[in-house]
Each structure stands twice: as structure tokens, then as C-alpha cells.
C-alpha positions as CSV (number, residue, x, y, z in Angstrom):
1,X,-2.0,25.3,-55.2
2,X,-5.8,24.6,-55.0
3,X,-7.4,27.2,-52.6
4,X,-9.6,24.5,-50.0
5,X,-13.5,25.5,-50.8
6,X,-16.0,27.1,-48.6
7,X,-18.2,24.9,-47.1
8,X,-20.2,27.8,-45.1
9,X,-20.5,31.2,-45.8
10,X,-22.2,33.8,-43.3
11,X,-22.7,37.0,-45.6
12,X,-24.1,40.3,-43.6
13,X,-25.9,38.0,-40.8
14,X,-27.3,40.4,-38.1
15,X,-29.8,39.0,-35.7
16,X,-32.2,41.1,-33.4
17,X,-34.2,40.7,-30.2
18,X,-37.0,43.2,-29.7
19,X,-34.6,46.3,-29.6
20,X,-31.3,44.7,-29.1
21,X,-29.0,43.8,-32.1
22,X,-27.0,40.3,-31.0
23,X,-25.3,40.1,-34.3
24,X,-24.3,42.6,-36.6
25,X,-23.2,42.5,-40.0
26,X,-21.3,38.7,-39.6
27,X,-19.3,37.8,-42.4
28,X,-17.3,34.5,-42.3
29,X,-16.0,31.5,-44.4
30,X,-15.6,27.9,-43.7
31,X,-13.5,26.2,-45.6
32,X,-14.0,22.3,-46.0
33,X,-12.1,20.2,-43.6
34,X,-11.0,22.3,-41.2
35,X,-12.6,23.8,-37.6
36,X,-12.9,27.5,-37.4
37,X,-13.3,28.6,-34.1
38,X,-15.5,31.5,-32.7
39,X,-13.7,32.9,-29.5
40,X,-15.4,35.3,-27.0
41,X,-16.9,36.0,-24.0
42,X,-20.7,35.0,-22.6
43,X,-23.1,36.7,-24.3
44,X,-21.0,37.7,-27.5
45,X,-23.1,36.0,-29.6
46,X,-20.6,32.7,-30.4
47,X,-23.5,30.4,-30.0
48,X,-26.1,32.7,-32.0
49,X,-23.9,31.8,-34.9
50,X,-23.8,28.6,-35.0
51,X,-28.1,27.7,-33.9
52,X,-28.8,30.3,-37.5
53,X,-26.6,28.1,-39.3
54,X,-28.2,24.9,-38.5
55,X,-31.9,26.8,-38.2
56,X,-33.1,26.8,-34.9
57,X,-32.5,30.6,-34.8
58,X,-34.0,32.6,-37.9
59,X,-31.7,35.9,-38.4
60,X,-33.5,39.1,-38.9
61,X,-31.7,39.2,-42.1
62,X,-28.0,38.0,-44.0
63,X,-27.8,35.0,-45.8
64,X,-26.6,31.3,-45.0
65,X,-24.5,29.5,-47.5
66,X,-23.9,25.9,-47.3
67,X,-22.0,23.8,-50.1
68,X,-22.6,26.4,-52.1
69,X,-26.3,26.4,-52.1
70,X,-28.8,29.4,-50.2
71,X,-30.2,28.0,-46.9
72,X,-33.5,29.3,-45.6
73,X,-35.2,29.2,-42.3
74,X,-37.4,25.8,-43.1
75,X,-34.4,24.3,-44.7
76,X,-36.3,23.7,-48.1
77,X,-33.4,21.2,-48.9
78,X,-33.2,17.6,-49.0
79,X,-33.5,14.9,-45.8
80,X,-29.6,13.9,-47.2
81,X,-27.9,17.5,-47.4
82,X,-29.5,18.3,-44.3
83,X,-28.3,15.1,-42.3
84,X,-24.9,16.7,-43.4
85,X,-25.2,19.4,-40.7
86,X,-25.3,18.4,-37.4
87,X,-24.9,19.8,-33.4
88,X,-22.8,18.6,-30.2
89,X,-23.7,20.2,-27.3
90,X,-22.2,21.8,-24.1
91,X,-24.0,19.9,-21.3
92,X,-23.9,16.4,-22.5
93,X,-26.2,14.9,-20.1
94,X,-29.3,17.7,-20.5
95,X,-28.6,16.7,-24.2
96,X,-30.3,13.4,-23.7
97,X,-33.8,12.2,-23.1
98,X,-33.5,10.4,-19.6
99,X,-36.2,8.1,-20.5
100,X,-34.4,6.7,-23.4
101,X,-31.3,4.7,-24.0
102,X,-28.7,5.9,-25.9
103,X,-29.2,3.2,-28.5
104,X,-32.8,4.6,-29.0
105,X,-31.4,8.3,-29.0
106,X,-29.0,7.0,-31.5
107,X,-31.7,5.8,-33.9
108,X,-33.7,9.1,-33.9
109,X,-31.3,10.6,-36.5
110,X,-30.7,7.5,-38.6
111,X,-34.6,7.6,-38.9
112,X,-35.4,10.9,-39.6
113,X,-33.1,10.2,-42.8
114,X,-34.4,7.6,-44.5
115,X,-32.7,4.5,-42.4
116,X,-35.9,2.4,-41.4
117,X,-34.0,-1.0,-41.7
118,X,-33.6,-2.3,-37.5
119,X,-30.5,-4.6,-38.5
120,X,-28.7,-1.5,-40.2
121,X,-29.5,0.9,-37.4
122,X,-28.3,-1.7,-35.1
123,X,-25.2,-1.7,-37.0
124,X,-24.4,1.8,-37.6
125,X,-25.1,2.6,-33.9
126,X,-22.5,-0.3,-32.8
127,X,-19.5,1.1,-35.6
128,X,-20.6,4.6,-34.1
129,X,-20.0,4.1,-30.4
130,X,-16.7,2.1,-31.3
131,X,-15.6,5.5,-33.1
132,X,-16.2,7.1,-30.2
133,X,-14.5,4.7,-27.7
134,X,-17.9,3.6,-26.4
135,X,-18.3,-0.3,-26.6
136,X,-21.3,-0.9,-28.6
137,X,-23.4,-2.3,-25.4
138,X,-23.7,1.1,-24.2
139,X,-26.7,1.6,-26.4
140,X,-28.3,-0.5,-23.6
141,X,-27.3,2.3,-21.3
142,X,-29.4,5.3,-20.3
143,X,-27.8,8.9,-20.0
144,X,-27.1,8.8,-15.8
145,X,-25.6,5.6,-16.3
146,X,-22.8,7.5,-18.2
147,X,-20.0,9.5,-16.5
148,X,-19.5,13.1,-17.7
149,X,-17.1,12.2,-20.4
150,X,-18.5,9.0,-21.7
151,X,-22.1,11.4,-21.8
152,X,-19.9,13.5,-24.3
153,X,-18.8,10.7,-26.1
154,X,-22.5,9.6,-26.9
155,X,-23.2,12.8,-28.0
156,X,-20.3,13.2,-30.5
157,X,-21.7,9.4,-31.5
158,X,-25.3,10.9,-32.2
159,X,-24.1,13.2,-34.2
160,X,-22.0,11.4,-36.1
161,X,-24.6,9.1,-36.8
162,X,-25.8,10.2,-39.8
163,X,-22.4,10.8,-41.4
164,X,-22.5,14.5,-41.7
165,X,-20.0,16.6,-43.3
166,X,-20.2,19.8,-40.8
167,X,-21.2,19.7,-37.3
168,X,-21.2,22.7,-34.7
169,X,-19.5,22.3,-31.5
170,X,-21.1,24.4,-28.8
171,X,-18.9,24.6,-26.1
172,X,-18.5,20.6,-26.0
173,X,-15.2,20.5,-23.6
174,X,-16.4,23.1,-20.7
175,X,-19.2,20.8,-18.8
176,X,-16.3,18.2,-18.4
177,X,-14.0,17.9,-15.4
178,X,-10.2,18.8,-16.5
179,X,-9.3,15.4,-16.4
180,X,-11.2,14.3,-19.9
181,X,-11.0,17.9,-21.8
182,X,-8.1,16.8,-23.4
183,X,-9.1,13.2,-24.3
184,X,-12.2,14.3,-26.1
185,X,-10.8,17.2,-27.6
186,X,-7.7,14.7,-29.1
187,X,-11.2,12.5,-30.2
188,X,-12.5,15.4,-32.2
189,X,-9.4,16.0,-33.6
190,X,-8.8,12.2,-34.4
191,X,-12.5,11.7,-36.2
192,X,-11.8,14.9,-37.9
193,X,-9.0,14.1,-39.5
194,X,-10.5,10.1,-40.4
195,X,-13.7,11.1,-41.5
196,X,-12.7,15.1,-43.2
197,X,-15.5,16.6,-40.9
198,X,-15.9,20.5,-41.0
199,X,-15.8,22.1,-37.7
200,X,-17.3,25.4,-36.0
201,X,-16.0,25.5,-32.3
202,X,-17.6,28.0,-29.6
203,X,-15.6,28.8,-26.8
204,X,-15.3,31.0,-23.7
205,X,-11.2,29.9,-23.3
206,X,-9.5,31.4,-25.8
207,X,-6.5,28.6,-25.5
208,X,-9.1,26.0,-25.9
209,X,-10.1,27.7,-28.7
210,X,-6.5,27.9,-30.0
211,X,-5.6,24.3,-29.7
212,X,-8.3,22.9,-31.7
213,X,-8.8,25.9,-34.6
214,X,-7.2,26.4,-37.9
215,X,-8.7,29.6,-38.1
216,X,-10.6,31.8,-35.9
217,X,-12.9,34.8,-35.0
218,X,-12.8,36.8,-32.4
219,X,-16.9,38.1,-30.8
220,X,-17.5,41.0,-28.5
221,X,-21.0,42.3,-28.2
222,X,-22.3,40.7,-31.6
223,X,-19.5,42.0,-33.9
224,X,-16.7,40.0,-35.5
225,X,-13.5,42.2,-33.3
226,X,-10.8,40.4,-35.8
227,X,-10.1,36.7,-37.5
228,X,-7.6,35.1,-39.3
229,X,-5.1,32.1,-38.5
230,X,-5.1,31.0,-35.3
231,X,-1.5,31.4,-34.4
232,X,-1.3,34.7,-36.1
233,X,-4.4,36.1,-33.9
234,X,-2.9,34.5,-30.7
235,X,0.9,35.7,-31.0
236,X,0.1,38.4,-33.4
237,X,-3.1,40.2,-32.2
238,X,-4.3,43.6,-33.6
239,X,-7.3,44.8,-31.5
240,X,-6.7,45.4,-27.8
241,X,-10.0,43.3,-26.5
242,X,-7.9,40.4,-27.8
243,X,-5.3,41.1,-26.4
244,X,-7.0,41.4,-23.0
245,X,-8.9,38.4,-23.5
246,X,-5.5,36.1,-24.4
247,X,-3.9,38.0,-21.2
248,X,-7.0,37.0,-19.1
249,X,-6.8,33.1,-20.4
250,X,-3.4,33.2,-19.7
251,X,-3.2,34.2,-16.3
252,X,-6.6,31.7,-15.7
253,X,-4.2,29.0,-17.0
254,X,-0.8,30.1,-14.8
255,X,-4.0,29.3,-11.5
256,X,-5.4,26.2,-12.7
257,X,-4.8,22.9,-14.2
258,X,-6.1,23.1,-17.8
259,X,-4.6,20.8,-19.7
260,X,-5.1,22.9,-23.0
């Protein structure tokens, strides 16, 4: 059987602010087509991860694979492997320019690629929202217009926009009242699986984490604790700060109404 190939490879990533190391020595692997999740709590460095991986952050030093290829900080690649990597964020509406519609947040992306055309912008941002389950008249809409799921929805859209292959989910789920978690974490799953999208997923819940992951990593303080398969780190777990973090989601769970 054909192993699945890496997609993303972190190799010795260590990140430092003034005197404080955030990362240290990050190895990982993520294999094509599936979502590898990076569990922990605030300030573990989950997010760190992903913002060197798409550039915003430069790491003190390590080295960023992506298809194969060395990434550096000014992402000397092409405008088409770079459309390939994309973000969704955690507060959907501070995502968006409140001056602009979402049809003219939409075309920033398409742009910044190569797609100068208005009728096929126009296009590609209708087919987008209708992936989504946004009807395409919401690209009249601006972002307060939107409610908190819907918001979400237009920022999976925007990133899907220019067809990327990898796109970094930072906390997308945890701005959104329990009501909607589950739908948009079902529509992730769904355009995943339809359109073979890679996925790293940051999140503070470590059974949110387990319901959408194939594989995953566990953070504390900068440092990857443990990783493997998701069920075998969940039912399985080696290192005690796991195991007090699944306890702690657990007993959050038995007091709330997550849905995941």
C-alpha cells in the first residue's frame, strides 16, 4: 500500500521572542488530504505553528517544507503555489473589512493571483458562496449583516477562493455559539473530502480537536508533549499532561452542551 505523501514538513522549528523560546525544536508531517490537529492549551504555541507556515511569523530558525519544496520567509515561490496555502480564522467577523462587502473581500484573493477578469470573479465568488451554503447574493452583504455562523461561512468561502490545496484553521469553531459548531465543522469535513483539502486544526478543546483530526499533536509550553493517531492519543495516551487535559475536556463536556 502507497504510503499518502507529506504535504508539510516542520523540521527543528524553534521560534523566539527576546528571551523566551515559544517553540522548540517542532518536528511534524502533513500528509496530503487529511487534517492534523494541534491540541493544547492558550499560549502553547498551536497558532505560532501554523502563522510560520503560511509566513506571517519568521522562526528564529528550522525549516518549512511544503510539497516538497524549501519555503522561506518572503515566500520566493510562485503567485500559484502560494495561492495553494491559505488561513481561516477564529473571530470571523474581525476577519473582515467592515467597509467592504464580502463580494469585494472575496475578490482580493482571486486578484492577487492572476484573476483580473470581472465576469470570472463574479462567477467564482457565486460557485464559492454556494459551497459554503451562502446564496451567492450575499456578496452584496457586508460583514454585520452576517450572523456569527454565516460570518464563518464567508470566511471558509474567502479562502477557498483561490482553490488552495492546504489551508490552516485557527480555532475556526470557538467564536461560534454551540448551536452552529457542529454544522460548520460537518462543512469543513464535507469540502474536505469534495475538494481533497489538507488541514492543520488549532484547538483549545481537545474533543473538538478529536472529532475533526486524523492525526494529532499534543503542545505544552512550545514543545510537541506526544502525537500520533487521533484515537490512539485520546483512548491510549502516554504523557500525563494529556491525560489531564482529555480529563479536563471531559468533565467541561459532562457541564455543558458541546455538541462535539
Amino acid at each position: 500500500m502507497t504510503e499518502t505523501p507529506t504535504l508539510v514538513r516542520l523540521r527543528q522549528i524553534c521560534f523566539r521572542v527576546g528571551s523566551k523560546d515559544i517553540l522548540e525544536d517542532i518536528d511534524l508531517e502533513i500528509r496530503a488530504g487529511e487534517t492534523f490537529g494541534l491540541v493544547g492549551p492558550s499560549g502553547s504555541g498551536k497558532s505560532t505553528v501554523g502563522r510560520i507556515i503560511l509566513g506571517l511569523l519568521r522562526q528564529t530558525y528550522g525549516e518549512v517544507f511544503y510539497d516538497g519544496k524549501k519555503l522561506d520567509f518572503r515566500w520566493q515561490e510562485s503567485g500559484a503555489k502560494r495561492s495553494e496555502i491559505q488561513m481561516i480564522f477564529q473571530n470571523p467577523l474581525a476577519a473582515f473589512n467592515p467597509r467592504r462587502q464580502i463580494g469585494e473581500s472575496l475578490e482580493l484573493p482571486i486578484r492577487n493571483f492572476g484573476v483580473t477578469q470581472r465576469g470570472e470573479m463574479r462567477d467564482r465568488i457565486a460557485e464559492t458562496l454556494t459551497q459554503v451554503g451562502l446564496d451567492p447574493r450575499f456578496a452584496m452583504r457586508y460583514p454585520h449583516e452576517l450572523s456569527g455562523g454565516q460570518c464563518q461561512r464567508a470566511g471558509i468561502a474567502r479562502a477557498l477562493v483561490s482553490r488552495p490545496r492546504f489551508i490552516f484553521l485557527d480555532e475556526p469553531l470557538s467564536a461560534l455559539d454551540v448551536s452552529v459548531q457542529a454544522q460548520v465543522a460537518n462543512l469543513l469535513k464535507d469540502l474536505q473530502a469534495s475538494l481533497g483539502l489538507t488541514y492543520l486544526f488549532v484547538a483549545n478543546n481537545l474533543l473538538m480537536g478529536r472529532y475533526m483530526s486524523d492525526r494529532v499533536a499534543v503542545l505544552d509550553k512550545g514543545r510537541v508533549i506526544e502525537s500520533g493517531a487521533v484515537d490512539q492519543i485520546f483512548e491510549q495516551p502516554e504523557h500525563p499532561f494529556t491525560r489531564r487535559l482529555i480529563n479536563a475536556s471531559l468533565s467541561a463536556r459532562h457541564h455543558s452542551s458541546h455538541p462535539l
